[in-house]
NUBAVEX-828308 format. One record per residue: residue number from 1; x, y, z of N, C-alpha, C, CB in turn. Coordinates in nm, 2 decimals, always signed. Glycine has a CB too. Layout:
PT    k     n.u     n.v     n.w    ca.u    ca.v    ca.w     c.u     c.v     c.w    cb.u    cb.v    cb.w
PT  NUM       X       Y       Z       X       Y       Z       X       Y       Z       X       Y       Z
...
//
This chain:
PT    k     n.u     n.v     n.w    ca.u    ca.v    ca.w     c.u     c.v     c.w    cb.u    cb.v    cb.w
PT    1   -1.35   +1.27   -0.81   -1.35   +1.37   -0.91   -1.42   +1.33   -1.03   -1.20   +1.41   -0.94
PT    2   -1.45   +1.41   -1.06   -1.60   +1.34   -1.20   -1.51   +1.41   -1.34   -1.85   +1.46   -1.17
PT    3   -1.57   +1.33   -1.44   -1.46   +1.39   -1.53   -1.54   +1.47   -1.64   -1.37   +1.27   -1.60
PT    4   -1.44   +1.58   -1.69   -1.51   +1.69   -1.76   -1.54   +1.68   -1.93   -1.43   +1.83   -1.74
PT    5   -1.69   +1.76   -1.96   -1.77   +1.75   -2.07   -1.65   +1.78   -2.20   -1.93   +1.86   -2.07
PT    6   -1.52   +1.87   -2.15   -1.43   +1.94   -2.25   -1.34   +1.78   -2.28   -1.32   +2.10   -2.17
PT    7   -1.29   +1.65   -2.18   -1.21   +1.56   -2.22   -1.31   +1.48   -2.31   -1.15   +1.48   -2.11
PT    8   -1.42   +1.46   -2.27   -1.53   +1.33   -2.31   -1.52   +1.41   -2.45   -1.73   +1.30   -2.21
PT    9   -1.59   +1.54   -2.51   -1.58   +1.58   -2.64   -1.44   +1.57   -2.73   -1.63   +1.71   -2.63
PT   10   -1.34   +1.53   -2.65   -1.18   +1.52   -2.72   -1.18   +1.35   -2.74   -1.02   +1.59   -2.57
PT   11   -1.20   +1.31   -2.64   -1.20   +1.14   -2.66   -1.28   +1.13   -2.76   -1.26   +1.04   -2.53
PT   12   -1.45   +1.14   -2.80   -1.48   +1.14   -2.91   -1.44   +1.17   -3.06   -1.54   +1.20   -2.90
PT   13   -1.39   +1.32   -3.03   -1.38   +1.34   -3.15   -1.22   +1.29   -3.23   -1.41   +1.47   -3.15
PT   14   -1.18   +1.20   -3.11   -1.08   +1.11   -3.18   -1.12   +0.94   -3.21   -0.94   +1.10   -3.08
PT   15   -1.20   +0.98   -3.19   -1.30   +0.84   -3.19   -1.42   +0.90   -3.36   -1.43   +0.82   -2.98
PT   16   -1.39   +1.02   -3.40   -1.48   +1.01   -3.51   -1.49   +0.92   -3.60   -1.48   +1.09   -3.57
PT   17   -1.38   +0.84   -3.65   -1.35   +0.77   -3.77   -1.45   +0.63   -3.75   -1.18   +0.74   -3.77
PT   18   -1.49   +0.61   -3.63   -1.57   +0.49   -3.61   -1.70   +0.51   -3.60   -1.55   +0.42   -3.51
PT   19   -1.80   +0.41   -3.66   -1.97   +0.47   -3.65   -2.03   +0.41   -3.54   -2.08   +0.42   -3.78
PT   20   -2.16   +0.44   -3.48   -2.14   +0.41   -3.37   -2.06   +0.42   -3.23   -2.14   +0.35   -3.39
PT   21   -2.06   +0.51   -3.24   -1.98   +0.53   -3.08   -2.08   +0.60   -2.98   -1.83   +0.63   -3.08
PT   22   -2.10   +0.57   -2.84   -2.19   +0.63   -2.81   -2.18   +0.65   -2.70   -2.29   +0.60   -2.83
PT   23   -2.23   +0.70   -2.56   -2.19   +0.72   -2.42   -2.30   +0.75   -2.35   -2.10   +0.82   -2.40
PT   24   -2.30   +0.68   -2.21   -2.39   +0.72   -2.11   -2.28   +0.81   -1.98   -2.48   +0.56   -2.05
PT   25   -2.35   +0.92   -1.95   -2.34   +0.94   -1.83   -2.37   +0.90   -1.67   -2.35   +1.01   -1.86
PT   26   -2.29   +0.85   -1.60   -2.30   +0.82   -1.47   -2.22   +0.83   -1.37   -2.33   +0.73   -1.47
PT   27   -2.30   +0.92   -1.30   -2.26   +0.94   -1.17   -2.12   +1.06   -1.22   -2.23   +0.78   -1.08
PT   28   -2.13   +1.14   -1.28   -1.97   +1.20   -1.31   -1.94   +1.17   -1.43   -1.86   +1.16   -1.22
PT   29   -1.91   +1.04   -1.44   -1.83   +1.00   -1.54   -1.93   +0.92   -1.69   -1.72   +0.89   -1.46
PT   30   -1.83   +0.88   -1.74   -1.89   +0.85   -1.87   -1.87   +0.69   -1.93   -1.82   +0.96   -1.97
PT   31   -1.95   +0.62   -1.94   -1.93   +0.46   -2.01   -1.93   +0.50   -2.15   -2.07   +0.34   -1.98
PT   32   -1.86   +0.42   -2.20   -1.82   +0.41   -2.41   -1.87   +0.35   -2.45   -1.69   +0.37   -2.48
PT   33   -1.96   +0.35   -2.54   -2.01   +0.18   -2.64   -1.97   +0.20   -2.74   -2.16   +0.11   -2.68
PT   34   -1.88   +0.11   -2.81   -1.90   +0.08   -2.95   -1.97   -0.02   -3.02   -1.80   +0.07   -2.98
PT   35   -2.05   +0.06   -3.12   -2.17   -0.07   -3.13   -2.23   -0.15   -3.06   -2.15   -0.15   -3.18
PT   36   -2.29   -0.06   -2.96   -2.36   -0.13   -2.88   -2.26   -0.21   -2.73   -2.41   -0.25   -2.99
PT   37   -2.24   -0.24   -2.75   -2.09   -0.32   -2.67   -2.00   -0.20   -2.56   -1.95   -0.38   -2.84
PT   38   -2.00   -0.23   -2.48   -1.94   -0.12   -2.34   -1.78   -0.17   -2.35   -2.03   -0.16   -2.12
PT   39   -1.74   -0.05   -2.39   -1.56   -0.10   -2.46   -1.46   -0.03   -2.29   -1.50   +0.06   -2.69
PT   40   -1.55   +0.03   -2.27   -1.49   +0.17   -2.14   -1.56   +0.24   -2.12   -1.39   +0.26   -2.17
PT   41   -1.45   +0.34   -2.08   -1.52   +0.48   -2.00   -1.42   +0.56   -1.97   -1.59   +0.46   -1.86
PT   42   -1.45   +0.67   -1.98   -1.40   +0.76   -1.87   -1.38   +0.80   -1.77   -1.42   +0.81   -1.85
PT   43   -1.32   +0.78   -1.69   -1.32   +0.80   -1.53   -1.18   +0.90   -1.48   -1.31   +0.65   -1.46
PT   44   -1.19   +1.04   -1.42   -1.13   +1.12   -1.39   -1.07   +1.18   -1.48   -1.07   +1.10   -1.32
PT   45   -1.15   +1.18   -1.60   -1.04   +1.22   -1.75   -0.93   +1.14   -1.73   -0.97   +1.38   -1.77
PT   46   -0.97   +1.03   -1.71   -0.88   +0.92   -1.79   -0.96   +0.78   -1.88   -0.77   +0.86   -1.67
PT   47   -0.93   +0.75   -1.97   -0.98   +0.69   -2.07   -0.90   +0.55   -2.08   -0.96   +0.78   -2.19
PT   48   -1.01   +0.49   -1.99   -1.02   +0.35   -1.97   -1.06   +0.26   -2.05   -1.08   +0.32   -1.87
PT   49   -1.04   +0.12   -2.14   -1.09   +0.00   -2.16   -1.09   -0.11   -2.08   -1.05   -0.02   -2.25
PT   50   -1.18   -0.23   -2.11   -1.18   -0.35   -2.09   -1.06   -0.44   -2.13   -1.30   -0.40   -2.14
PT   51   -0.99   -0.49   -2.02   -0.86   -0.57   -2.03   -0.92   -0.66   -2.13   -0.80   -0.64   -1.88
PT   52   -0.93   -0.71   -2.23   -0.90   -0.81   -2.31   -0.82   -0.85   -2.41   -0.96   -0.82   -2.34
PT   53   -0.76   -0.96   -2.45   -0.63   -1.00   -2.51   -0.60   -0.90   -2.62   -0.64   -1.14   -2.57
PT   54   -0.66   -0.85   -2.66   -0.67   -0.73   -2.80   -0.54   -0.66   -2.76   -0.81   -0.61   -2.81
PT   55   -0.65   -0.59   -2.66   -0.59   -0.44   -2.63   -0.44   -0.48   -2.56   -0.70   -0.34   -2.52
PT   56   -0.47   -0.54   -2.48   -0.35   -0.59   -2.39   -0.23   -0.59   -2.52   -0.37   -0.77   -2.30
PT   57   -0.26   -0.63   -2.62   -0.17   -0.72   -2.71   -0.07   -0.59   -2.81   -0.29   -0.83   -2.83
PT   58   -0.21   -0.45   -2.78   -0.13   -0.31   -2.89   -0.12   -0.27   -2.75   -0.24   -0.18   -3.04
PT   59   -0.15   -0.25   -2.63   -0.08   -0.18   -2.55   +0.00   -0.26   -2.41   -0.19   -0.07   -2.50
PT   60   +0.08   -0.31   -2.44   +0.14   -0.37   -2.37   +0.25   -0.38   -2.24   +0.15   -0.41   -2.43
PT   61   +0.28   -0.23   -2.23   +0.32   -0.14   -2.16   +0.16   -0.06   -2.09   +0.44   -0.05   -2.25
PT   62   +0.07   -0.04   -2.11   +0.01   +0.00   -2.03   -0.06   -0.04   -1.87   -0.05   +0.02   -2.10
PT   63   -0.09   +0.08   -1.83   -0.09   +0.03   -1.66   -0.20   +0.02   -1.63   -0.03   +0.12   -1.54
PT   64   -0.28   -0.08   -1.49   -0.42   -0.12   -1.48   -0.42   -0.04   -1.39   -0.47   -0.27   -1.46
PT   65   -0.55   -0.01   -1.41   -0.61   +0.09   -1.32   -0.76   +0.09   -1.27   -0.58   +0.21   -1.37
PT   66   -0.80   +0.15   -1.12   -0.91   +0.13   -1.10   -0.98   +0.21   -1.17   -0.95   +0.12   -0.99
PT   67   -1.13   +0.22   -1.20   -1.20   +0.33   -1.22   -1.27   +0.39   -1.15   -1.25   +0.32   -1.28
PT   68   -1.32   +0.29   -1.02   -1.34   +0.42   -0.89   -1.31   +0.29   -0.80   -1.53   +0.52   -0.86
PT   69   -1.36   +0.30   -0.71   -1.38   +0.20   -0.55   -1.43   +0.08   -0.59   -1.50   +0.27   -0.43
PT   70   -1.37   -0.06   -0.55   -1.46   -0.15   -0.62   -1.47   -0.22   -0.70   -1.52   -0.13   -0.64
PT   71   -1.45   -0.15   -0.84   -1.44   -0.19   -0.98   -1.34   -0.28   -1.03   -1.42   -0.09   -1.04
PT   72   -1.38   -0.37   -1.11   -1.24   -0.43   -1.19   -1.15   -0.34   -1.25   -1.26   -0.52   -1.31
PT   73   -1.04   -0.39   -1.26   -0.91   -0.31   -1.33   -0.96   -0.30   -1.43   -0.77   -0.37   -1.35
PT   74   -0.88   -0.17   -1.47   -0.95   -0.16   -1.66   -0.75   -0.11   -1.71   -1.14   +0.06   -1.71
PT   75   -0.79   -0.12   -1.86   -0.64   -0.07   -1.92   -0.65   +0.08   -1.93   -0.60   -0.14   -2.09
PT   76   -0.57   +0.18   -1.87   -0.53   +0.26   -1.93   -0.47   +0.30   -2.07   -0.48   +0.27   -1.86
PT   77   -0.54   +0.39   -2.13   -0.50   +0.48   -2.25   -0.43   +0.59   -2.28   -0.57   +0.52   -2.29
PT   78   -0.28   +0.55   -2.25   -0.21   +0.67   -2.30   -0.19   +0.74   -2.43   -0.12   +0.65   -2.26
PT   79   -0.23   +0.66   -2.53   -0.20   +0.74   -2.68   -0.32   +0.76   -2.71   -0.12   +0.67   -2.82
PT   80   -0.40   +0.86   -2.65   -0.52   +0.92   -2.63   -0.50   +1.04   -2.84   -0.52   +1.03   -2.42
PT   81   -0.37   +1.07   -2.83   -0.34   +1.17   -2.94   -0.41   +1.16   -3.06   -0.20   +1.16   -2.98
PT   82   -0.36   +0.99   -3.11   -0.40   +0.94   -3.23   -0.49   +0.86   -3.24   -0.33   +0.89   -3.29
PT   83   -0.59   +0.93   -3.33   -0.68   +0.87   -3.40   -0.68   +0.72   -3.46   -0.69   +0.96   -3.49
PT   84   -0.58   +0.72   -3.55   -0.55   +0.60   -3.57   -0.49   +0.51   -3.49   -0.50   +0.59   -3.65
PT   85   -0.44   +0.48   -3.35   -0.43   +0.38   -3.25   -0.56   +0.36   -3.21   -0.34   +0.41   -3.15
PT   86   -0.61   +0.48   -3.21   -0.76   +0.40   -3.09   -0.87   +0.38   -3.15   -0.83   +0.50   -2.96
PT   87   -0.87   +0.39   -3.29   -0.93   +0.35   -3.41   -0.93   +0.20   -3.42   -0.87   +0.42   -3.53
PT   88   -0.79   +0.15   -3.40   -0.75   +0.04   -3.46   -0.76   -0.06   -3.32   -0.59   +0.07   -3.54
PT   89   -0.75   +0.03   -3.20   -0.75   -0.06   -3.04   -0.90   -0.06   -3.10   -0.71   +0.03   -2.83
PT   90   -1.01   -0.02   -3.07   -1.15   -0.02   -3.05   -1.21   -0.12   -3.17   -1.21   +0.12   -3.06
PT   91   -1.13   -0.10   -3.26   -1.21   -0.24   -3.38   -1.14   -0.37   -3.36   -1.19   -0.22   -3.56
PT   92   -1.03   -0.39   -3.28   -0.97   -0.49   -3.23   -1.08   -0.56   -3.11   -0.82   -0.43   -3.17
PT   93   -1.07   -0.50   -3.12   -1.16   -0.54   -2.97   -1.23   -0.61   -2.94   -1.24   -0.48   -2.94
PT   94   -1.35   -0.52   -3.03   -1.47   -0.53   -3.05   -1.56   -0.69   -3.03   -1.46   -0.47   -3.18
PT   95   -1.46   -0.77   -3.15   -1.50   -0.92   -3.10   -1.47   -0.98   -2.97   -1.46   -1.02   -3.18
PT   96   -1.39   -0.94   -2.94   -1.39   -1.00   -2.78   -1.46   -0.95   -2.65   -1.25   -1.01   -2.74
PT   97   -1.53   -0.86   -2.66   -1.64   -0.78   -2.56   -1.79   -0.88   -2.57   -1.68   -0.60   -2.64
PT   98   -1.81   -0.89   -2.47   -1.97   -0.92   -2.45   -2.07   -0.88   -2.49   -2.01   -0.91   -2.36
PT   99   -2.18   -0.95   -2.55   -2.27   -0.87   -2.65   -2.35   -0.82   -2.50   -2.37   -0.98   -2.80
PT  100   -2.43   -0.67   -2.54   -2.52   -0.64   -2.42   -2.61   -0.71   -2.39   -2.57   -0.56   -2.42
PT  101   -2.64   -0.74   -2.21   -2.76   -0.80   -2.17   -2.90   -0.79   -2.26   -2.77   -0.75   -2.05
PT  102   -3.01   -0.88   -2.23   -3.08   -0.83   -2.31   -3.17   -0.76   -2.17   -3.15   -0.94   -2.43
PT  103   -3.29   -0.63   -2.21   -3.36   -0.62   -2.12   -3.49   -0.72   -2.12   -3.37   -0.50   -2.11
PT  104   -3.53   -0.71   -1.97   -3.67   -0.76   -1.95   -3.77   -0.72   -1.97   -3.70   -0.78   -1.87
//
């Protein structure tokens, strides 16, 4: 199930408070960057990050989940609501994500 252009514009626009945010589409779904940096994605309208100590640390009750066939576990995002949690998960983060490959 591929996830719809109406969630991806809601995940954003709770994501306005941060500069830089940006998204590729693939295959259905949608990858997140913040600043550059791939934080998540979308997958089935649900709003996945990269397990790292951060996030784990403000959501610690949340459940791992695949994002399709294959894939590493990612954290699930249930307080999708507020602005200010996922404001504050995404700049948490941020330093502990992998800077992007460079290209050839």
């Amino acid at each position: 199930m591929a996830s719809s252009k109406e969630y991806l514009d809601f995940v954003l626009e709770q994501l306005s408070e941060l500069e830089e945010i940006t998204y590729r589409a693939m295959m259905g779904e949608y990858i997140l960057y913040y600043r550059g940096k791939i934080i998540g994605g979308i997958y089935d309208d649900r709003l996945l990050v990269k397990p790292v100590k951060s996030a784990i640390a403000l959501m610690p009750n949340a459940s791992f989940e695949l994002p399709y066939e294959g894939a590493k576990e990612m954290l699930l995002v249930d307080n999708i609501d507020s602005k200010e949690f996922l404001t504050k998960l995404f700049e948490a983060m941020y330093e502990e994500l992998p800077a992007p490959k460079r290209k050839k």
